[in-house]
N, C-alpha and C positions, 0 to 999 in steps of 0.2 A: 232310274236314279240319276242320269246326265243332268235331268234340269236340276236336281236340288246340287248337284257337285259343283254345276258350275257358277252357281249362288253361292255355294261354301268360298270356291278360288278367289270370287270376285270379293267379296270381303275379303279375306287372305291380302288379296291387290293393293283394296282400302289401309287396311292395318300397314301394308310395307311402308305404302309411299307416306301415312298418314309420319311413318319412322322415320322416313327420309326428311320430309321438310320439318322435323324435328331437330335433326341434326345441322340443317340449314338453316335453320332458324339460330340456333346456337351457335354457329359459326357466324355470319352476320354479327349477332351480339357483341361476340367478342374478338371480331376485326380490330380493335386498338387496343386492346388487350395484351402485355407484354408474355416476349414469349410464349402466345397461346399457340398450341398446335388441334389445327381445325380434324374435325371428326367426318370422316367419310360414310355412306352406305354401300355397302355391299347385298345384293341378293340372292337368296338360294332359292333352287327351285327341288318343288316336290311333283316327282312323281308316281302315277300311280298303275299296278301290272293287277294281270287276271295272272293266279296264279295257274288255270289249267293251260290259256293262250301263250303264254310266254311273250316276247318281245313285240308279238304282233297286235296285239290286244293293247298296250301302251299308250296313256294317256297323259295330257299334261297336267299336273293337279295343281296344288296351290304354293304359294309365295311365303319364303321367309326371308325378314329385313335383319339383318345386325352391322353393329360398327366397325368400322375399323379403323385403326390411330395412324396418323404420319406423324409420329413424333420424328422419325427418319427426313423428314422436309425441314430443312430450314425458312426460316424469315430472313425477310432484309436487314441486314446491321447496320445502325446508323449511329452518328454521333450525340455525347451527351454529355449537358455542360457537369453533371455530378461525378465527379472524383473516384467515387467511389461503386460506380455504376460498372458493368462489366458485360462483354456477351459473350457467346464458344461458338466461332467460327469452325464449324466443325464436328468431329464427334465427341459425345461426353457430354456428360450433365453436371453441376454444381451439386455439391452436397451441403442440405440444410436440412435442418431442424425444428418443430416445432415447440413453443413455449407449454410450458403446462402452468404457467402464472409464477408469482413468486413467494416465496416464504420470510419472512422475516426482513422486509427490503431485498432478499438476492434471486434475482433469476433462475429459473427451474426451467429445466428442459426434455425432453420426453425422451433424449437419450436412443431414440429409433434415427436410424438416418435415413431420411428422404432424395428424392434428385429432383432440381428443376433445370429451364433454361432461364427463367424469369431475372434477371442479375440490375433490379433497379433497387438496388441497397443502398444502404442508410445507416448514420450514426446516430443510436438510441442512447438514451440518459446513464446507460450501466455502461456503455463504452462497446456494446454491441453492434453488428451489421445485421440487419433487417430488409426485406424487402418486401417490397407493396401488398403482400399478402401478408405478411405475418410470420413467413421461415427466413431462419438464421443461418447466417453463412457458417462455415467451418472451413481450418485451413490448417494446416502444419507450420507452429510457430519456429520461429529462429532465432537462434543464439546472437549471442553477441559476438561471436567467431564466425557468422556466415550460415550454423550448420542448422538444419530442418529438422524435425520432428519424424519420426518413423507414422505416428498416427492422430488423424487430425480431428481438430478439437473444433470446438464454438467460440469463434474468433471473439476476441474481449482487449479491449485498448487501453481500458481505465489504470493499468499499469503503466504506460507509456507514455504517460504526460511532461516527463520530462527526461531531457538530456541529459546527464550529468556530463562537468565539468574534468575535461583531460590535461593537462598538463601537457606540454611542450617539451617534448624529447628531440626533434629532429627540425633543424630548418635547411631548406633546400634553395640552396643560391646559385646561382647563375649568369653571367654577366661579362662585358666586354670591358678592360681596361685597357684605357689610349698608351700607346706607344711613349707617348709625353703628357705627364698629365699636369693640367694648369692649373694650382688651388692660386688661391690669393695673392700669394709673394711672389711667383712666375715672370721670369724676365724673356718679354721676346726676344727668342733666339737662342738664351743660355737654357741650355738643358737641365745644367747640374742647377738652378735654380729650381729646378721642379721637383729636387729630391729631398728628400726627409732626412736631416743628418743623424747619425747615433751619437755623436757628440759634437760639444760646440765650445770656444774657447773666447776669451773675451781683450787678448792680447798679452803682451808680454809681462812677466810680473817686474816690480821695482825691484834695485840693489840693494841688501845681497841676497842672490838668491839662494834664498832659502824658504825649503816648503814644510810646514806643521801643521799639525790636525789643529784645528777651531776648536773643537768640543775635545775635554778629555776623555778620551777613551781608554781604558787598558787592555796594549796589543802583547803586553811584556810576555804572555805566555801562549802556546800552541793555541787556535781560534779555528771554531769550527765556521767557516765560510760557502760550505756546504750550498745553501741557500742561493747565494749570488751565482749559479750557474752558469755559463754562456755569459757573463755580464766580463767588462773588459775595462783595464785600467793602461790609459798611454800619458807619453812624454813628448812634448812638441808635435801631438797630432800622429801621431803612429804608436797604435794597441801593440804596448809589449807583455800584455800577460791576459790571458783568459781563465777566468775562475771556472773549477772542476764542480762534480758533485761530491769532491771529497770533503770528509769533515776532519782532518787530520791534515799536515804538512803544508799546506796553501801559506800559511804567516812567511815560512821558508826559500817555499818557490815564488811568491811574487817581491820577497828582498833579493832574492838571484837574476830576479826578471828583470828590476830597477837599476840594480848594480851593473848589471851584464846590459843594457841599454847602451844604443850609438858608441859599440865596440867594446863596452867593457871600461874600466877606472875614472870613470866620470861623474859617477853621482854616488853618492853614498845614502842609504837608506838604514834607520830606526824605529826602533819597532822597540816601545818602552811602556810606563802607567800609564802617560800622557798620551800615547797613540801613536802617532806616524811621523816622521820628520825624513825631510829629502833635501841634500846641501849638495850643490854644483863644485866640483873640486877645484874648476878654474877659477869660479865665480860669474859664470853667464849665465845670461836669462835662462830660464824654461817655462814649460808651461805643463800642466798635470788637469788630466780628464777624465770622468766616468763616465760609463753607458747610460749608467742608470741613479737615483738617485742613493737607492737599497747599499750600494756598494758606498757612496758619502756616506750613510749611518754608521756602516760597518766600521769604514777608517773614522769616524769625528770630522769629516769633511765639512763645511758649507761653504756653498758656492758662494766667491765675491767677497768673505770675510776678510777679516785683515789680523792676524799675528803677530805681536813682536816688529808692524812697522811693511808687513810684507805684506802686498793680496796673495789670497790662495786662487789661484787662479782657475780654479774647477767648477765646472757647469755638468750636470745634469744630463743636459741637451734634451733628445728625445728615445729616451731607452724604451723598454718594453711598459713602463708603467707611466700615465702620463697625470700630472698632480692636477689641481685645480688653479696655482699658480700659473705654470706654465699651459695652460689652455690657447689660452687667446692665440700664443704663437704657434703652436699644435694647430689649431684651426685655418690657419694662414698657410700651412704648408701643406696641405691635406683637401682630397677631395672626399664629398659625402657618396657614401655606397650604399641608400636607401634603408630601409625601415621597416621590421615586419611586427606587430603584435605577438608577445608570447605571454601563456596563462602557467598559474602552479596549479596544485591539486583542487587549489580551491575556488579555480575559474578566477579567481584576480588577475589583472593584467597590466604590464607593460608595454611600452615603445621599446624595442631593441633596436636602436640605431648604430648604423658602419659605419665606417670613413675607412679609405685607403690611403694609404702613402707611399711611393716609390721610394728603395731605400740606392739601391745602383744602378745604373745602365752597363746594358751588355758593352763588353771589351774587351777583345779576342787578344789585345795586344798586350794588357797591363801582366804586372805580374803579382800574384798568378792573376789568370784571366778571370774576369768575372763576367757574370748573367745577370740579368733584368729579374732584381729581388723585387718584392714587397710587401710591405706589411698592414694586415688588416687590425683594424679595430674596434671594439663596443664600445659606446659607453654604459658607464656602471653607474654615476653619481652625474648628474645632473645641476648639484646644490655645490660642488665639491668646490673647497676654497685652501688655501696655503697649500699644504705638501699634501692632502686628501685626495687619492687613487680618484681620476675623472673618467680615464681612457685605461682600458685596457688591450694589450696586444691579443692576439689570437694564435697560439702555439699550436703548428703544422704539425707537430712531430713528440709525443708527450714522451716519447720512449730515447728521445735525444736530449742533451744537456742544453740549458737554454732555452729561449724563444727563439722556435724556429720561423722564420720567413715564407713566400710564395714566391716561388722561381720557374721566371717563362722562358723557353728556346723555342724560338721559329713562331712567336705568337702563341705554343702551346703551352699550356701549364703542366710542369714536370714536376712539380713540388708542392703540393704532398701526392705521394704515389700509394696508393688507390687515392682517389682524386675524395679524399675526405680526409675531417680529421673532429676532433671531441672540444669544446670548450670546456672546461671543470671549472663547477664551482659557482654559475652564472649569479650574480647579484645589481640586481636593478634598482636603484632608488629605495635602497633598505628591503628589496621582496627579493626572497629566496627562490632561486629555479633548479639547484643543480645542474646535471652537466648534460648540454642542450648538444646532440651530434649535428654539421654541420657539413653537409652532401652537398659537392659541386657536380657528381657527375659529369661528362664531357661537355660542360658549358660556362667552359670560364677560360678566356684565350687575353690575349693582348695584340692590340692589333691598333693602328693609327687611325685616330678620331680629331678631326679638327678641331670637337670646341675643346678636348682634354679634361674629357670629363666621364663619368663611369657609365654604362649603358647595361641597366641590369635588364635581365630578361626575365628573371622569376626569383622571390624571394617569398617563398611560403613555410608556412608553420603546419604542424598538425598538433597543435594545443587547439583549445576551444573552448569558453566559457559555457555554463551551463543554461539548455533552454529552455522554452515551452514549446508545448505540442503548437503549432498552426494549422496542418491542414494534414488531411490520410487521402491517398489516391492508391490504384489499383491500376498499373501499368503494364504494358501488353506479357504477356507470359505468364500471368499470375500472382504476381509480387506487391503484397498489400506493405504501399513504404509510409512512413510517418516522416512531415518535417516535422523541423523546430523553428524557436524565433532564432538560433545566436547560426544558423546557414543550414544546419547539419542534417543530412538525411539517414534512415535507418531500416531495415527489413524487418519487418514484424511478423509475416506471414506467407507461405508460400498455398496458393489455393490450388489442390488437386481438383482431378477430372473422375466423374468413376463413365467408364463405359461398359455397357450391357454386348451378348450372344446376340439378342433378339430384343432391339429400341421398342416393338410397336406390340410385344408382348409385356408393357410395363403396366401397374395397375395405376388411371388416371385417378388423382384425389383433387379437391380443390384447391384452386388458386395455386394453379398450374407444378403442381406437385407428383412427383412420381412414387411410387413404392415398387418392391422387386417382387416377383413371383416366380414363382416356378418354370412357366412358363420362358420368360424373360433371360432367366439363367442369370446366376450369383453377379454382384458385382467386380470390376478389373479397374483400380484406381490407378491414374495413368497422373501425369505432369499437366501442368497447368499450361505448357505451349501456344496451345489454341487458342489462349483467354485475351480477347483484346479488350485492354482498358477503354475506360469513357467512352463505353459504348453500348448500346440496346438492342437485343434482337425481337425483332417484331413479330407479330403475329403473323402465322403463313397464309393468310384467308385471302383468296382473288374474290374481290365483292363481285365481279363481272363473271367470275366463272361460278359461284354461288347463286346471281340472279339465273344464269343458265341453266344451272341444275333445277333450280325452282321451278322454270318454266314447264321442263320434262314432266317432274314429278307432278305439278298440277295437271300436264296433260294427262298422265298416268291414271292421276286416280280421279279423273272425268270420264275417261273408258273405263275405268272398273265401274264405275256410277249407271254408264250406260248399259256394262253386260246386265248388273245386277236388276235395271227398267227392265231389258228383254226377258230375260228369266223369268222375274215376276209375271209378263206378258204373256208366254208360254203357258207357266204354271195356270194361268186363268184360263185360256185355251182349253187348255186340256180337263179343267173344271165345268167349263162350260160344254164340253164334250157331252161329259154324264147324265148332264140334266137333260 
């Protein structure tokens, strides 16, 4: 029976290697095939025992071919100009899914999860990731607070097309102001030309001095003055009275303040239907100022008018509110402090433009001594004309009476402490914002600048008008991000990894598809780490090590060819015996 056995093996031979350059053959194939992982042969041999001889009796019988996978081998990862292209440097497979067609216009899916490495995906018409075979990405969506999905779904964008529109809460400033700073009116040399006055006076008034309110007003009874906060009323240029947040006793305390003025029995003050009247008991000049304009309304003040024959000799000057009138000169004394865009709810937007102005220089010696103030400002109205709010001040300190100021020691800013502070109330050219917070963080100093002019280092918003989708990329770690048109980036997806027990016990399906078996052992979904964006991993196929193989296998099964001539040879022999 040797000669027909070893007719049986040598077929047996035929059949293996006929299996091998089959799998050679299909490796070849799909050398540029993404993600393919090439199919090896493995052979088993059969032997064959006498069962009365035992191990001595022992011959070699025939050949069995089967496969086996290197899904465990990587391919080379290369780059790729698609966005949304991916590869897993590493271990883990993508998890996808295949379509089962759609129902009624919407996408149907088989709801099995598959694994590939294939990651040349694409965005289909539903707003799906697809790749060049036909399976669908899955990924763990994310919140609008950052936060992932426990379990992941068939990634879908068609929701994502647009940004909406946030509103402008917080702008974050940052900036160096000159030691002297030079707006417009700037006299080389004189400092105190570089300051911003709180009030300003237009010279002596005519004889007899006597001061009365312009407008009548009736002061005849207790006056809630509440309102004029921190706002300041003087007499030949020195503030003898600062209005409280009280809404009670102020009529009182600032006829104490007037009277009680340059020692006391020199001026007498009224306070009647008509308003306010101030008469000099020698009869010498004076002169009478406000901070602000708010405090002229209050008393019937206007600047420049004229009484009974007398100017009233009250300016305005530059208080916390700056009109449309007094602009120009506002402008003239003032440096610009840059510009950031802010939006409301409804992605509208403004220019928010600053301007500083220095209101003292530091002076260890005056009394009391003062620090290097100043004060910031918006504008609000842009159109603003006569007494129409142009410039608004920027209050440090909402929890103190008044507009407070920014106060530098050593170049640093000490005021406001924590180095931020609230605008309330923001109004832009008729558009509403509310109250935008206004973060200096440790970057806002004063410090000597030659041209005397503000050196901002960052003034940004986080409002933002509303956009459209532009472009989806898949950036290294996993994180499928969406732009828009108006700048704004977003997390849409975080794409998990599943990794198997046993890679090369997976069942191969088409178009580079895995499913789990038993074998293979459950899957362990892992983080997306590994995942490098815009990028492909290749097929693992050495064509040079595959013609190699080839070579073998055809020598292979040219000797099996040749035992099976001999045998037949034999087998005639031995026929020709008979005869």
């Amino acid at each position: 029976m040797g000669i027909f056995d070893a007719l049986t093996n040598a077929v047996s031979g035929l059949q293996a290697q006929s299996y091998a350059l089959e799998n050679i053959s299909g490796n070849i194939a799909n050398s540029s095939t993404i993600g393919y992982k090439r199919t090896e042969t493995s052979f088993k041999d059969l032997f064959v025992e006498s069962a009365s001889a035992g191990t001595r009796a022992q011959r070699s019988g025939s050949v069995f071919a089967f496969s086996r996978a290197t899904n465990d081998i990587a391919g080379t990862i290369s780059a790729s100009d698609t966005g949304t292209s991916l590869a897993v440097d590493g271990d883990g497979y993508l998890l996808v899914q295949s379509s089962n067609g759609s129902n009624n216009g919407v996408q149907q899916f088989s709801g099995q999860n598959l694994y590939t490495k294939r990651g040349d995906f694409d965005l289909d018409k539903n707003g799906n990731l697809v790749n060049g075979a036909g399976y669908y990405l899955l990924g763990r969506s994310v919140s609008n607070t950052g936060v992932a999905s426990a379990t992941p779904t068939v990634i879908n964008v068609a929701d994502s097309d647009l940004y909406p529109a946030v509103a402008s809460t917080t702008v974050t400033y940052k900036a160096n102001l000159p030691s002297t700073p030079k707006p417009e009116d700037y006299v080389d040399g004189n400092e105190n030309s570089a300051l911003l006055p709180a009030y300003a006076t237009t010279g002596p008034v005519a004889t007899p001095a006597t001061f009365e309110s312009t407008t009548p007003t009736d002061l005849s009874t207790d006056v809630d003055f509440s309102a004029l906060a921190g706002e300041t009323f003087s007499i030949n240029g020195a503030a003898i009275y600062t209005f409280t947040g009280s809404a009670t006793g102020q009529k009182a305390a600032l006829k104490a303040a007037i009277e009680g003025a340059s020692g006391g029995g020199v001026y007498t003050a009224t306070f009647d239907s008509d308003g306010l009247s101030i008469a000099a008991a020698d009869g010498s000049n004076f002169t009478v100022a406000t901070s602000d304009t708010s405090v002229n309304t209050a008393l019937g003040i206007t600047p420049g008018a004229t009484t009974d024959g007398v100017q009233a000799n009250v300016t305005s000057g530059f208080g916390s509110t700056i009109t449309g009138a007094d602009e120009t000169a506002f402008l003239a004394k003032t440096v610009p402090g840059g510009s950031t865009t802010v939006y409301d709810a409804n992605g509208s937007s403004k220019e928010m433009e600053f301007r500083w102005a220095k209101r003292t220089n530091a002076d260890s010696t005056a009394t009391p001594p003062t620090k290097d103030t100043w004060s910031l400002f918006y504008k609000t109205d842009s159109t603003a004309t006569g007494s129409d709010p142009a410039w608004l001040e920027v209050d440090t300190s909402t929890t103190t009476a008044g507009v407070q100021g920014y106060t530098f020691e050593g170049g640093v800013m000490t005021v406001p402490t924590p180095p931020k502070t609230t605008i309330s109330n923001v109004v832009i050219d008729g558009s509403i914002f509310g109250d935008i917070a206004l973060n200096h963080g440790s970057g806002m100093t004063q410090y000597s600048d030659s041209t005397g002019q503000i050196s901002t280092t960052t003034i940004v918003q986080d409002g933002v008008s509303a956009g459209e989708l532009t472009g989806l990329a898949i950036s290294d770690g996993g994180s499928l991000t969406a732009t828009y048109s108006n700048g704004r980036t977003k997390a849409l997806y975080d794409i998990p990894l599943a990794t198997f027990p046993s890679d090369n016990q997976l069942k191969h399906l088409d178009g580079g598809a895995y499913s789990a078996t038993e074998a293979s052992g459950s899957p362990t979904l892992i983080s997306g780490e590994s995942i490098v964006g815009s990028a492909l991993e290749a097929s693992n196929v050495d064509i040079s090590d595959e013609f190699t193989k080839m070579i073998v296998t055809q020598q292979a099964y040219s000797a099996n060819t040749r035992v099976v001539s001999t045998a037949n040879d034999m087998m005639q022999e031995t026929l020709s015996m008979i005869r």
